[in-house]
C-alpha positions as CSV (number, residue, x, y, z in Angstrom):
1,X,70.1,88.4,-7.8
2,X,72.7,91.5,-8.5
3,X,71.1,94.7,-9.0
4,X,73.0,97.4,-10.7
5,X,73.3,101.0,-8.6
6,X,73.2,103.8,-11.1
7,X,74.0,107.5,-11.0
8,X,70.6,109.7,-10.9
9,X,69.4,111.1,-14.3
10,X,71.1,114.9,-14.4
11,X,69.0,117.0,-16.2
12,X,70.8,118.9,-19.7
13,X,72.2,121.6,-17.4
14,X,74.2,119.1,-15.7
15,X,77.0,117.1,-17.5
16,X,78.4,114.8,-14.9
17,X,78.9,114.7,-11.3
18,X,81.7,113.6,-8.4
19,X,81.4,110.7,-6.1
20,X,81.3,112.9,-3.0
21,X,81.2,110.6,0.1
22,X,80.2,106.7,0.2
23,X,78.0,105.8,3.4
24,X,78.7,102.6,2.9
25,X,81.5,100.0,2.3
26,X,81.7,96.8,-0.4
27,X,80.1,93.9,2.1
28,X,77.9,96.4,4.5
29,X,74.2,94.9,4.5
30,X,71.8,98.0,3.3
31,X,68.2,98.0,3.4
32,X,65.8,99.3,0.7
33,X,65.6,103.2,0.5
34,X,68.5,103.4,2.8
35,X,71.2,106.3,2.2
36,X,74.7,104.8,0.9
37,X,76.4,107.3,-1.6
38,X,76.1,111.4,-1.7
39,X,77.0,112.2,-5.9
40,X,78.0,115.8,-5.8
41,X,77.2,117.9,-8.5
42,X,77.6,122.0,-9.8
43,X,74.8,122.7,-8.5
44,X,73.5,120.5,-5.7
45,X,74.1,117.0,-4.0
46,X,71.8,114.4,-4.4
47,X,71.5,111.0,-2.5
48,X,71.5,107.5,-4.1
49,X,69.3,104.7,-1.9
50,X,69.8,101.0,-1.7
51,X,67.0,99.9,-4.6
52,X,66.4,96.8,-2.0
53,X,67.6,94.9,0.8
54,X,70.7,93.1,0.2
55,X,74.2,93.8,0.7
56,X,76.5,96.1,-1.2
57,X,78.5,93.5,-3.3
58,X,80.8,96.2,-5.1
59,X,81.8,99.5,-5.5
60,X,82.7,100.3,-9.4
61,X,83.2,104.5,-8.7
62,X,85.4,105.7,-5.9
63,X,85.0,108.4,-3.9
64,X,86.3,111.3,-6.5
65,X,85.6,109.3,-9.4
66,X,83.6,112.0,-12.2
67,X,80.2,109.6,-13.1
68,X,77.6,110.2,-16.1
69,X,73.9,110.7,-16.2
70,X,72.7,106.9,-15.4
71,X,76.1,105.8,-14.9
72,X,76.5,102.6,-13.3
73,X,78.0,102.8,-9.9
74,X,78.0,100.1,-7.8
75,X,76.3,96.1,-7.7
76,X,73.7,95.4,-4.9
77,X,73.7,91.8,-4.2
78,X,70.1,91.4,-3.4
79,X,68.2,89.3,-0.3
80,X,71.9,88.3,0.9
81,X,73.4,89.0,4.0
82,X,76.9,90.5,5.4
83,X,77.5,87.4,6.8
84,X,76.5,85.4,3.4
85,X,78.9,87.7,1.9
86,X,81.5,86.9,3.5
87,X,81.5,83.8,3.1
88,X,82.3,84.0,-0.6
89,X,85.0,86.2,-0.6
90,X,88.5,85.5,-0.3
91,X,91.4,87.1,1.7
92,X,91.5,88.8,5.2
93,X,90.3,91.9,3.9
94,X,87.3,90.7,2.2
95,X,86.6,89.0,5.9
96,X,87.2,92.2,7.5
97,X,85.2,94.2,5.3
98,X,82.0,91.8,5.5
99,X,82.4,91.5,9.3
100,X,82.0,95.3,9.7
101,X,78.7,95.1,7.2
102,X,77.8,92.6,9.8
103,X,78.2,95.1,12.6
104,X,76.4,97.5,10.2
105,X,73.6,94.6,9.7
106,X,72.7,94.5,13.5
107,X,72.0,97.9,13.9
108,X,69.7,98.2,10.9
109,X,67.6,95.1,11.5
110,X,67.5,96.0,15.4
111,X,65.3,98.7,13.8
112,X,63.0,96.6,12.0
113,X,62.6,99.2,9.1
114,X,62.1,101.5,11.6
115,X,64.3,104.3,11.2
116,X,64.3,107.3,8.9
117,X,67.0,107.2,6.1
118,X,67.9,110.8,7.7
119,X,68.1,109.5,11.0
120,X,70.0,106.1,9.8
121,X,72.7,108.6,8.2
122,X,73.3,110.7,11.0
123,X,73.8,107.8,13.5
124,X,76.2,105.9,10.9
125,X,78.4,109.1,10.8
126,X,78.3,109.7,14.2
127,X,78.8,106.1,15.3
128,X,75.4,105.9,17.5
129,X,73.9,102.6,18.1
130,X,70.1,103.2,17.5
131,X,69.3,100.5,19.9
132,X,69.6,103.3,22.3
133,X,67.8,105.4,20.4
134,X,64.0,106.1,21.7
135,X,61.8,106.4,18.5
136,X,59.2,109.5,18.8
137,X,57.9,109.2,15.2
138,X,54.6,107.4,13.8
139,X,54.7,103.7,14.9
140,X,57.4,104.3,16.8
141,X,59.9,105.8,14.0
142,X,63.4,106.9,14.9
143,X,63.5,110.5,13.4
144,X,66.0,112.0,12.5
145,X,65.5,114.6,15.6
146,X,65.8,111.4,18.0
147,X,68.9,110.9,16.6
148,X,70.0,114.7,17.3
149,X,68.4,114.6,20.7
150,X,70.3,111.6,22.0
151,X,73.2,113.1,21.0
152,X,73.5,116.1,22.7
153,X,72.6,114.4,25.9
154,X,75.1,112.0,25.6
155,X,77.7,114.9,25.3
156,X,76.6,116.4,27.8
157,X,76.6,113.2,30.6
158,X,79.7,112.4,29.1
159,X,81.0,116.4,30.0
160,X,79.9,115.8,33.3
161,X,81.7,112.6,34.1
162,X,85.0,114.4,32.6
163,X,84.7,117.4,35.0
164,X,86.8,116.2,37.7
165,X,89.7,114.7,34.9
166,X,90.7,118.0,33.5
167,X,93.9,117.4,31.0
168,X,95.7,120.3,29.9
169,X,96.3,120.2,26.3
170,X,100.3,120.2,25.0
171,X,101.7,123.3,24.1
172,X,102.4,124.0,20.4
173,X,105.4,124.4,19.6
174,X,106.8,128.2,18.8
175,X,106.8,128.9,15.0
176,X,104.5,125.8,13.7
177,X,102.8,127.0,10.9
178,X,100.2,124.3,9.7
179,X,98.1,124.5,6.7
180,X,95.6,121.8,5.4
181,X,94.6,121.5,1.4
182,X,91.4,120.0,0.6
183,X,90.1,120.2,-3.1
184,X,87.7,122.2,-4.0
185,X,84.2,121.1,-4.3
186,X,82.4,120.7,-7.5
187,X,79.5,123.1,-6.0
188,X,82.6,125.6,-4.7
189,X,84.1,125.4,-7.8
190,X,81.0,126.3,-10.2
191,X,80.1,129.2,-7.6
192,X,83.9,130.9,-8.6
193,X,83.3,130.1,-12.1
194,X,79.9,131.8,-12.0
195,X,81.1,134.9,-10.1
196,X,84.1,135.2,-12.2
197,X,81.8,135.1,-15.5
198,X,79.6,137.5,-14.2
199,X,82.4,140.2,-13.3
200,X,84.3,139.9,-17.0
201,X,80.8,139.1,-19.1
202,X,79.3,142.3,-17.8
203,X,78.7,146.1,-17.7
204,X,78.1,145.5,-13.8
205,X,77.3,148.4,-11.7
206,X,75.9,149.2,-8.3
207,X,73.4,151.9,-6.8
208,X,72.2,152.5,-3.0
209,X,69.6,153.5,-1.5
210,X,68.8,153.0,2.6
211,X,65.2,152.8,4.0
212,X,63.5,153.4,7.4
213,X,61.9,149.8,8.9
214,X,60.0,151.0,11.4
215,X,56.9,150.9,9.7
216,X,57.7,146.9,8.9
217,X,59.1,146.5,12.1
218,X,55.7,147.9,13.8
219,X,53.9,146.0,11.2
220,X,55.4,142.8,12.3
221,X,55.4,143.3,15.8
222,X,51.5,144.1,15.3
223,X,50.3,141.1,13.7
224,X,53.1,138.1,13.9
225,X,51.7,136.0,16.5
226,X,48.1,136.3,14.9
227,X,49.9,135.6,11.2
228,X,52.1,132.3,12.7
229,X,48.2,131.1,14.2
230,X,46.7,132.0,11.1
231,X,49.0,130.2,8.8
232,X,49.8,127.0,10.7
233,X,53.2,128.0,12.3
234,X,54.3,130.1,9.6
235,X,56.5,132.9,10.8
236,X,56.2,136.5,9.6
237,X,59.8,137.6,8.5
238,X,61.0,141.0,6.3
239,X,62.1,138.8,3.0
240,X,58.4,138.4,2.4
241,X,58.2,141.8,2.8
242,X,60.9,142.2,0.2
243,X,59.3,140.0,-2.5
244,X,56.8,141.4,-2.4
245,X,57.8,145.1,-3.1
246,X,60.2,143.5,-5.9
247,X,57.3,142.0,-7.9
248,X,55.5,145.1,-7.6
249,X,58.6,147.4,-8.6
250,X,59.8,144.7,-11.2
251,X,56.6,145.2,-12.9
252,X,56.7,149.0,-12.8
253,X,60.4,148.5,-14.3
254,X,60.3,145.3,-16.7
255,X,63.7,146.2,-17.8
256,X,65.3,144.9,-14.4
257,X,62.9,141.6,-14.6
258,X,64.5,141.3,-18.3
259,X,67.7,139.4,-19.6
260,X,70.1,139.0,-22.6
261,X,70.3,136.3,-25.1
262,X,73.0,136.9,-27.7
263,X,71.6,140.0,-29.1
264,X,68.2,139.9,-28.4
265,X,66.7,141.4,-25.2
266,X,64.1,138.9,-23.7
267,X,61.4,140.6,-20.9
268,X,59.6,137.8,-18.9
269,X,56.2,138.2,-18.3
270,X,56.1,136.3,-14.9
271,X,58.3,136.9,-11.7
272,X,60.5,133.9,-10.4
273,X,62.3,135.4,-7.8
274,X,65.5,133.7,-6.5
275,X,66.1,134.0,-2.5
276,X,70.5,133.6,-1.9
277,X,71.1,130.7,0.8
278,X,74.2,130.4,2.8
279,X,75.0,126.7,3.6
280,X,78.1,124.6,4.2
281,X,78.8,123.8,1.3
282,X,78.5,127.2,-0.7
283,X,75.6,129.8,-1.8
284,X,72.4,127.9,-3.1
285,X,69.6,130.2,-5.0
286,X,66.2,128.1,-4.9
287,X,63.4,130.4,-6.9
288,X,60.1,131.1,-5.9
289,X,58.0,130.6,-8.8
290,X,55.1,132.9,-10.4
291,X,56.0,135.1,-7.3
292,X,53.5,137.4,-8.2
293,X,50.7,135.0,-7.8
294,X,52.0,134.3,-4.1
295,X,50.5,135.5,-0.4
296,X,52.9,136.9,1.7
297,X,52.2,133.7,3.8
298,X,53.1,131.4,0.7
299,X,56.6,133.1,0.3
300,X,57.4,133.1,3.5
301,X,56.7,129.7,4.0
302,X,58.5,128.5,0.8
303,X,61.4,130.4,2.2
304,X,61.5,129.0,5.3
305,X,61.4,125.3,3.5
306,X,64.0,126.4,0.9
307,X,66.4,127.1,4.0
308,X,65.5,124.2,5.7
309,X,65.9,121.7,2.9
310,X,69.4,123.3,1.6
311,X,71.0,123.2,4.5
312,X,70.4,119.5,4.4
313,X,71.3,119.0,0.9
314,X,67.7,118.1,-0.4
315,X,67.1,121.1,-2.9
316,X,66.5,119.7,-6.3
317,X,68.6,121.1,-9.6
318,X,65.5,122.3,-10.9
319,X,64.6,124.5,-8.0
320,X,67.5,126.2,-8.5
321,X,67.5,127.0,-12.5
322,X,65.9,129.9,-14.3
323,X,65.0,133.0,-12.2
324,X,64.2,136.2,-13.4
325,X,65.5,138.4,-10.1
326,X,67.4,137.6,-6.9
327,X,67.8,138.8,-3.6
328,X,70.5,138.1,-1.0
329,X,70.3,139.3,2.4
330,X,73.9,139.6,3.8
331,X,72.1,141.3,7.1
332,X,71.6,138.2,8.8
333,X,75.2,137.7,9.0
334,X,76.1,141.3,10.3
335,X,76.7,143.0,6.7
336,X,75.9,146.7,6.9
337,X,76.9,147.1,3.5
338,X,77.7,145.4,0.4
339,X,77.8,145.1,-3.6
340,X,76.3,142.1,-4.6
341,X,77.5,140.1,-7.8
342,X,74.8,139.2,-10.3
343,X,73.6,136.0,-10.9
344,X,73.8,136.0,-14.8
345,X,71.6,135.7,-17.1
346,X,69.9,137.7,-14.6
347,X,70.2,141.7,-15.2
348,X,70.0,142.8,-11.1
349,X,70.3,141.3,-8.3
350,X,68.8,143.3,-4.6
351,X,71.2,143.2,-1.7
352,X,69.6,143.6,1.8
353,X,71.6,144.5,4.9
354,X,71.7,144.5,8.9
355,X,68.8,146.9,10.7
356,X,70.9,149.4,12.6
357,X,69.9,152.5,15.0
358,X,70.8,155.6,13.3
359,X,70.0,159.5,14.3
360,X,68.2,160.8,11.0
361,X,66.9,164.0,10.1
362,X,62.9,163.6,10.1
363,X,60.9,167.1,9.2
364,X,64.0,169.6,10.2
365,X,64.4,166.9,14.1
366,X,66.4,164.0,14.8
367,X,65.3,161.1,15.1
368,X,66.5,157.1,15.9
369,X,65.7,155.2,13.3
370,X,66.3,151.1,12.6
371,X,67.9,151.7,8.7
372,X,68.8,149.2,6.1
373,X,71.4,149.9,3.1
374,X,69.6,148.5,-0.1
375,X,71.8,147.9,-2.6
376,X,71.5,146.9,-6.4
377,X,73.4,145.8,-8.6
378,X,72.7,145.9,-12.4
379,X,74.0,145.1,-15.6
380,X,74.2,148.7,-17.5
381,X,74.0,147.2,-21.0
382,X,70.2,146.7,-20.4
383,X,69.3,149.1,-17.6
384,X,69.9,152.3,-17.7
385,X,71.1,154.2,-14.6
386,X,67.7,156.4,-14.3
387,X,66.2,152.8,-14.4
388,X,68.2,151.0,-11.7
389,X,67.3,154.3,-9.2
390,X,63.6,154.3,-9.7
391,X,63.3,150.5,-9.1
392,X,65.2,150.9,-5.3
393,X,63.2,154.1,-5.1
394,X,60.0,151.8,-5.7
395,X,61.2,149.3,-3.0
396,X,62.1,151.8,-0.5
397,X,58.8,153.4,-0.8
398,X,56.7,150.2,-0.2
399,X,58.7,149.4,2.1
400,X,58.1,152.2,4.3
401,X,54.8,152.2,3.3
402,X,53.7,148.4,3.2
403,X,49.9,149.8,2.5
404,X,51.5,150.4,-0.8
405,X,52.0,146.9,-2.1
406,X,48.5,146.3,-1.0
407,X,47.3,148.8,-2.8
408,X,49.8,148.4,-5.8
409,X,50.6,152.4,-6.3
C-alpha cells in the first residue's frame, strides 16, 4: 500500500516552507514515527515522521524545494522492505540506493522499536551503529542521551589510541584567501526582514537605566537550593526575577504593554511576555502566557523548557506568535551594553546585560557593587519619553527591592 507523506498544516502566519535536510534517502526502510525530513520554515523547523513502517518509495520535494501547507512530499511504500525494494527497481543506482536502506534497515530493526526518534536521528547523522549503544531508558529505550554519551567516549578512546601518531597538519599556503557561501536560511532570512521593518517602520528610541543586584544576588544565594527542592529541580535564575518586575511595571505603565494597529492604539489587558533565545540557527522568542497569573517557579521553569526545546528545534509556531512585551538578555554572552531592536507590533522591548563589579557612590562612600545596564527600547509614537523612564525606574526599584513585587508597590 503507498502512503502519501505530506507537509505539516502551517498555520495563516505561515505561507510555505523549504525542504531543509532529508534524513533519509528514496529506498531506506523507515519505521513508524521515525524522523526522515526537517521542513524549514520563517519561524521554526518542524519534523515530518514515517506515518508507518515501510520503506521510503519516493521523494517528490528536494532538499530546497519551497512546499505548501499539506503539500505532498514524498510516497511511503508501506509493510515493504529495503530489500523488497530493490528488487523492483531498475539500474545500478536504484540497487545502490536500496542496498544502503538495507544497511539503514539493520540498524533500526536491531532496535526492535526501541530507540527514541531523537536518539535514531543523532546516530543516523553521526554514523553510530546503535547495536553498540547501551539503552538506559524505560524498557530498555535508547535515549537520546545514550546516544550522546557513547559518543563522547568513543572520541575520547579513539584520542587516546592516536596519541603516539601525531601528524602535523600541511602548511597553508601564503596568501590563500578562502571564503564559503551558503544561502541563507528561511529562519535567517525572516529575522533580517523583521529587524529591518522594525528600524524603517518606527519612531524607535532607547533609554538606560543600571541597577544594583546585590539584593537578588543575596536573595538567590539565600534560598536557591531550598527553591530547586521545593519545585522538583527547578533552578532559581534572575529572568524570573525580571518577569516578574515587568508585569508589575507593565501594569503601572499600560502604554509600554500596548501596540499599534493602523491607527488605532490597542492596550492588552493580559501580559504575554516573550523571553529572546539564541540558538544555531537564529533568535527564537517563545512567550510566556498570562505571565501575570505565573509563580516565579512557573516562569522559570517555562524558561528553562523554552531553551531546552529551541535549541533542539521542537518550539512550535504558535509559541512563538503574539506577545505583548519582550525581554533579551545579551548578558549571558558577555554584553555590558546594548540597544535592543523591537520586536514589532510590540512597542518595547527590555534589554538585560552582564553583572559587573563596579565602585559606586552609596550614602557620600564607595562601594563595590555587582551592576547591570538595563536598557529599553521603545517606539515614541506611543510612549512618550516621561513614560519609557518611569517603566525602567519601576523595574530597577523591584529589582533592588524584590519585597516590592511581593508586595506590588
Amino acid at each position: 500500500m503507498t502512503i502519501e507523506i505530506k507537509a505539516p498544516t502551517f498555520p495563516e502566519s505561515v505561507q510555505d516552507g523549504t525542504i531543509a535536510t532529508w534524513h533519509k534517502k528514496a529506498g531506506d526502510s523507515v519505521s513508524r514515527d521515525e524522523l526522515i525530513v526537517d521542513i524549514e520554515t520563517d519561524k521554526v523547523v518542524l519534523e515530518v515522521v514515517a506515518p508507518a513502517d515501510g520503506v521510503l518509495s519516493k521523494i517528490l520535494k528536494e532538499e530546497g524545494a519551497t512546499v505548501l501547507s499539506n503539500e505532498v512530499i514524498a510516497q511511503l511504500q508501506e509493510g515493504a522492505s529495503a530489500s523488497t525494494s530493490s528488487s523492483s527497481s531498475s539500474g545500478s543506482a536504484s540497487a545502490s540506493s536500496s542496498a544502503s536502506g538495507g544497511s539503514s534497515s539493520a540498524s533500526s530493526s536491531s532496535s526492535s522499536g526501541l530507540v527514541n526518534p531523537a536518539a535514531q536521528k543523532i546516530a543516523s547523522e553521526k554514523g553510530i551503529d546503535l547495536n553498540k549503544v547501551a539503552g538506559t531508558g524505560r524498557d530498555g529505550r535508547i535515549t537520546k542521551e545514550d546516544v550522546v554519551n557513547f559518543e563522547k567516549s568513543a572520541v575520547k578512546t579513539s584520542a587516546k589510541a592516536d596519541a603516539p601518531k601525531s601528524v602535523q597538519a600541511p602548511p597553508v599556503e601564503q596568501g590563500q584567501r578562502i571564503e564559503k557561501r551558503v544561502p541563507m536560511t528561511r529562519l535567517r532570512a525572516r529575522i533580517a526582514e523583521r529587524l529591518l521593518d522594525a528600524k524603517q517602520s518606527t519612531a524607535m528610541l532607547t533609554t538606560f537605566n543600571e541597577v544594583n543586584m546585590g539584593p537578588v544576588m543575596g536573595l538567590r544565594n539565600r534560598y536557591k537550593d531550598q527553591f530547586e527542592k521545593t519545585h522538583k529541580g527547578t533552578k532559581l535564575g534572575f529572568m524570573g526575577f525580571f518577569v516578574k518586575a515587568a508585569v508589575e511595571a507593565l501594569r503601572r505603565i499600560p502604554a509600554v504593554n500596548a501596540s499599534i494597529d493602523g491607527n488605532d492604539i490597542v492596550y492588552h489587558g493580559y501580559q504575554d511576555i516573550g523571553v529572546a533565545v539564541s540558538t544555531e540557527k537564529g533568535l527564537v522568542v517563545p512567550v510566556l502566557r498570562n505571565a501575570e497569573n505565573m509563580s516565579l517557579a512557573e516562569i522559570e521553569n517555562g524558561i528553562r523548557d523554552f531553551g531546552t526545546r529551541a535549541r533542539d528545534g521542537k518550539l512550535g509556531i504558535e509559541e512563538m506568535t503574539g506577545g505583548t512585551f519582550t525581554i533579551t538578555n545579551g548578558g549571558v554572552f558577555g554584553s555590558l551594553m546594548s540597544t535592543p531592536i523591537l520586536n514589532p507590533p510590540q512597542a518595547a522591548i527590555l534589554g538585560m546585560h552582564k553583572i559587573q563589579e563596579r565602585p559606586m557612590a552609596v550614602n557620600g562612600k564607595v562601594e563595590i557593587l555587582p551592576m547591570m545596564y538595563l536598557a529599553l527600547s521603545y517606539d515614541h509614537r506611543l510612549i512618550d519619553g516621561k513614560e519609557a523612564v518611569q517603566f525602567l525606574v519601576a523595574i530597577k526599584d523591584m529589582i533592588e527591592d524584590p519585597a516590592r513585587i511581593l508586595l506590588e508597590v
